[in-house]
N, C-alpha and C positions, 0 to 999 in steps of 0.2 A: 154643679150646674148641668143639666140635661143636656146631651148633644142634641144640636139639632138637626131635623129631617132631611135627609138627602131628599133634594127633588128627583120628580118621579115625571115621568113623562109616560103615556101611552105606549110607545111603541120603540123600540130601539131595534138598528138592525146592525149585527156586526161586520168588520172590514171582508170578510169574505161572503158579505152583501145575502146570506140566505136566513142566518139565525134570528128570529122576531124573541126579544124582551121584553118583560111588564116591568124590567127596573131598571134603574139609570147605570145604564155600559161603563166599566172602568179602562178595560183591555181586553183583547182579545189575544188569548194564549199561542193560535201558529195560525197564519190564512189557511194551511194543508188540512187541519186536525178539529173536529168539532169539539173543542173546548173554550167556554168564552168565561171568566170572570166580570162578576156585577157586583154593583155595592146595593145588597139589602141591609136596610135598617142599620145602615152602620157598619154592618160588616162587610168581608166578603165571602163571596158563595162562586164555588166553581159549577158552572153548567156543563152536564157532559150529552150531548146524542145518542145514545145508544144504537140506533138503527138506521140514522141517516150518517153520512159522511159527509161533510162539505170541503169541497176545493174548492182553489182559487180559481181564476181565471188563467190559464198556462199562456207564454207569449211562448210562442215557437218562432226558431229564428233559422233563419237561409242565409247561407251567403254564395254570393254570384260572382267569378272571375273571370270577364269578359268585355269583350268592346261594347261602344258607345255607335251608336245609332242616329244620326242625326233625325233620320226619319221617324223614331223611335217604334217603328214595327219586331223591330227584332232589338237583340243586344243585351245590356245592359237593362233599358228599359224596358223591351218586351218582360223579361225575368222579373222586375219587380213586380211590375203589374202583376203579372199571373202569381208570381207570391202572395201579395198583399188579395189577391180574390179567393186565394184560397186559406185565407186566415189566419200567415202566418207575417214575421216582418222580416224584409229583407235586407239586406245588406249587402255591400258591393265593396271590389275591385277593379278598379277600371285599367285592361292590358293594353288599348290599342281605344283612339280614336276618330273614327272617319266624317268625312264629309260626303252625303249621299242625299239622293233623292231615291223616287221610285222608280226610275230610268236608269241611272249607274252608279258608282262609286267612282267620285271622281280622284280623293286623293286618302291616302291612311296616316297616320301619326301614331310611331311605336313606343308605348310607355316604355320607359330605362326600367329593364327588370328589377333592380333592386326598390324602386317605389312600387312596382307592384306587389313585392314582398312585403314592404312599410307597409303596406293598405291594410294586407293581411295581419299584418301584425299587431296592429294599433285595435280593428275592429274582435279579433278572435281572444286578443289578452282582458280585453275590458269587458266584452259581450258576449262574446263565446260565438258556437254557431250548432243547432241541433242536423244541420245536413248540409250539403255541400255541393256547387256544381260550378265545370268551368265550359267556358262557349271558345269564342276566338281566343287565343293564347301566341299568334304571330307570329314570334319565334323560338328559338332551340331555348335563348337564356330563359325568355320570359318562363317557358314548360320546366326548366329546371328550379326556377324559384320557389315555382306553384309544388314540384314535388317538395325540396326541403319545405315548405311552411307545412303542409298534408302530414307530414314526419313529426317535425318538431311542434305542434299543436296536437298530435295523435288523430287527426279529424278522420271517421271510419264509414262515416255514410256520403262516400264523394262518385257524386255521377259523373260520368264524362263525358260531354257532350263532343265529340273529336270533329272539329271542325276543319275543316282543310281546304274546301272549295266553298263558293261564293254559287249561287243559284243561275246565275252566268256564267259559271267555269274556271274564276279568276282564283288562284291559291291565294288562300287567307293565311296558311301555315306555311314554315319555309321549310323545304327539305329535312335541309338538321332536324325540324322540331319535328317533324310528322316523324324521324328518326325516334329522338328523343319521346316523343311521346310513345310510341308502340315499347320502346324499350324502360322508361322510370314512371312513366304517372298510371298507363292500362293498367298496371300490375300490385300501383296502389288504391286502382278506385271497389267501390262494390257495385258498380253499373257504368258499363260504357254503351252507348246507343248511334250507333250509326248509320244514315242513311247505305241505300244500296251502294252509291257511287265510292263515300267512306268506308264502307265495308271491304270494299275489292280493295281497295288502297292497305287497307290494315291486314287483311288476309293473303293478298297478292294473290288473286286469282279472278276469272271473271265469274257474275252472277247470271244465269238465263231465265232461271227457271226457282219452284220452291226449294227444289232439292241443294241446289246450287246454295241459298240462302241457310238452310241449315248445316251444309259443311263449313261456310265462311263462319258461321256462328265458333263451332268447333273449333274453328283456325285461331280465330280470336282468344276465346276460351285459354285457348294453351298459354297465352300471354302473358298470362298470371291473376286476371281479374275475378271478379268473384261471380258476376251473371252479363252476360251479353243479350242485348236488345236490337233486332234488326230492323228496321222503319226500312217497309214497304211500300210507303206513298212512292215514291218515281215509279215510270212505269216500267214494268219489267214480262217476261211471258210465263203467266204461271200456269204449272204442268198440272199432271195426275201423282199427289206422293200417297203413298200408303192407304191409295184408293177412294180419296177425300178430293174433290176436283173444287180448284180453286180458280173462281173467277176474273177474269178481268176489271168487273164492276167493284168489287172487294178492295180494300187493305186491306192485307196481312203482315204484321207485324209476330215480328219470331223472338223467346223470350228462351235462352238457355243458361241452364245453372250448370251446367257440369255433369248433369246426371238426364236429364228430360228435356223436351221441347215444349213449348207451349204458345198458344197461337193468339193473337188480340186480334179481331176483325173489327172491320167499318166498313160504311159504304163509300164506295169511292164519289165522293162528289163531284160536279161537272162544273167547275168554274177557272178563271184566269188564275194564272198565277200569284200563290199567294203568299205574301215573304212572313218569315219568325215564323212557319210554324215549328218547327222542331226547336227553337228556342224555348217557346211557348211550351212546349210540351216534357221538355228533360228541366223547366223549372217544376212544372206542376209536379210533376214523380217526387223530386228534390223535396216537394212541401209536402206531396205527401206521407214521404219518408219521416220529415222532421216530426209530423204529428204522431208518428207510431203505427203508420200502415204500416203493414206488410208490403214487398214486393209488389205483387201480383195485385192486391187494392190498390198500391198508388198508382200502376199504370192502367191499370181499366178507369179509374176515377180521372186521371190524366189526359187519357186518348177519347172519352168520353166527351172533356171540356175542350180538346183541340176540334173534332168533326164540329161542334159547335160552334166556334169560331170563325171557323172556316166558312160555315155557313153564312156568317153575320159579318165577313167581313167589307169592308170599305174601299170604292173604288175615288180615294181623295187626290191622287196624282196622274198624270201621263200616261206612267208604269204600272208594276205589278198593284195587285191589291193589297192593304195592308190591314192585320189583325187588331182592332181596338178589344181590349179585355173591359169587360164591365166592371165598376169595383164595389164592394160590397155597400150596402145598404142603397145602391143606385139602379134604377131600372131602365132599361132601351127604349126612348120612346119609339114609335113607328116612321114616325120622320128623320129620325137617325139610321 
């Protein structure tokens, strides 16, 4: 008795959504690899590519170890957003919860380090994480948990975002930890980024001027980490260095490996103060790491999308302004 005819359909497209069939799909061999099996006439028949390659669709993933944000301009929340805009998915730890408006911080609630380590542990064994970054960290325990998990998950792309003060002045880090931090997690990240104010903190020295920003760079550097980033936005008086005269109107932003300087400029924009952006901006580097920038790509591509923001952001409370991230396939109408 004759088999009979596999049906056939027009068009088939396999799970890595590019290869078009004229015969009815049985499997497809790997989403990474353009090989697809089909059933012709009964049998089967391997299709190979030869000149194209199809991928799948990569999910690149982040994870974020920092506070909650009521206001959700910064925190936890700023970091996903600008994750999730820049097309990867994030994932969270949550160290420290506040209650805040635009106006103040009225109170904080410190996660028990050891659930901060749960957090870490439960999302990095199941899901992994292609990059890494922490914001608030509160105290000495909580920074020492954050190093054991960096350790024991081997995680090698971890920015540091060293938060210590609050854009009021109020220390978000305790002593011990600003301790503990300059001495076990700088020396396990491959980027710490600190404002100028952070910077003097972690260098112990004042900054006045460019020159000033490139020794602190240096200072850092020796800590053990692998590139230091200086965020220029506060104001500060920059000089004449190496005969390159740096403006007032400018950010400059100082980016040192160990071996070289390197400079990221912006225009300094003219508006109220405006909260999360250096959240906003050590997540964006974060995702662009996880994608496979380079360094030097993800902070231009980073600093690019924070002047942006900053532009666009919203005066929705009392206080400072706060950054809304657009999220993908969404556009700002004008009355936003």
């Amino acid at each position: 008795m004759a088999e009979p005819e596999p049906e056939r359909k027009t068009i088939h497209r396999c799970s890595c959504s590019a290869m078009l069939l004229n015969e009815n799909l049985s499997t497809c061999a790997s989403p990474r690899l353009s090989v697809c099996i089909a059933q012709v006439g009964g049998r089967q028949a391997v299709f190979k590519l030869s000149l194209i390659i199809l991928w799948s669709k990569s999910v690149y993933k982040v994870l974020t170890i920092a506070g909650s944000d009521s206001c959700c301009g910064a925190g936890i929340q700023a970091d996903l957003k600008t994750i999730n805009a820049f097309g990867a998915y994030g994932l969270c730890a949550v160290t420290a919860v506040t209650a805040q408006n635009t106006l103040e911080v009225s109170s904080i609630f410190e996660v028990p380090a050891e659930f901060v380590g749960q957090q870490m542990d439960m999302v990095l064994a199941d899901i992994g994480a292609d990059s890494v970054k922490t914001g608030m960290l509160a105290n000495e325990e909580i920074v020492e948990v954050v190093c054991d998990r960096v350790r024991r998950h081997n995680l090698k792309k971890l920015v540091v975002d060293p938060i210590v003060k609050s854009h009021r002045g109020s220390f978000l880090l305790s002593p011990d930890g600003i301790r503990q931090l300059r001495l076990s997690l700088i020396p396990l990240a491959y980027l710490v980024m600190p404002n100028i104010t952070e910077a003097e903190i972690l260098a112990d020295m004042k900054i006045r001027n460019f020159s000033d920003m490139k020794d602190a760079a240096e200072s850092i550097y020796e800590l053990g980490v692998k590139n230091v980033l200086i965020k220029g936005g506060h104001a500060i008086d920059c000089g004449i260095d190496g005969g390159e005269f740096f403006s007032k109107s400018e950010i400059i932003d100082v980016l040192y490996d160990g071996k070289s300087f390197q400079c990221f400029k912006a225009e300094r924009i003219e508006t109220e103060n405006v909260h999360g952006t250096g959240c906003v901006y050590s997540a964006a580097i974060a995702a662009g790491l996880a994608k496979g920038y380079n360094l030097t790509g993800s902070v231009t591509k980073a600093k690019g999308f924070v002047s942006k923001m900053i532009k666009e952001s919203l005066k929705l409370g009392s206080g400072y302004k706060l950054i809304t991230v657009p999220q993908p396939g969404r556009t700002r109408t004008k009355k936003e």
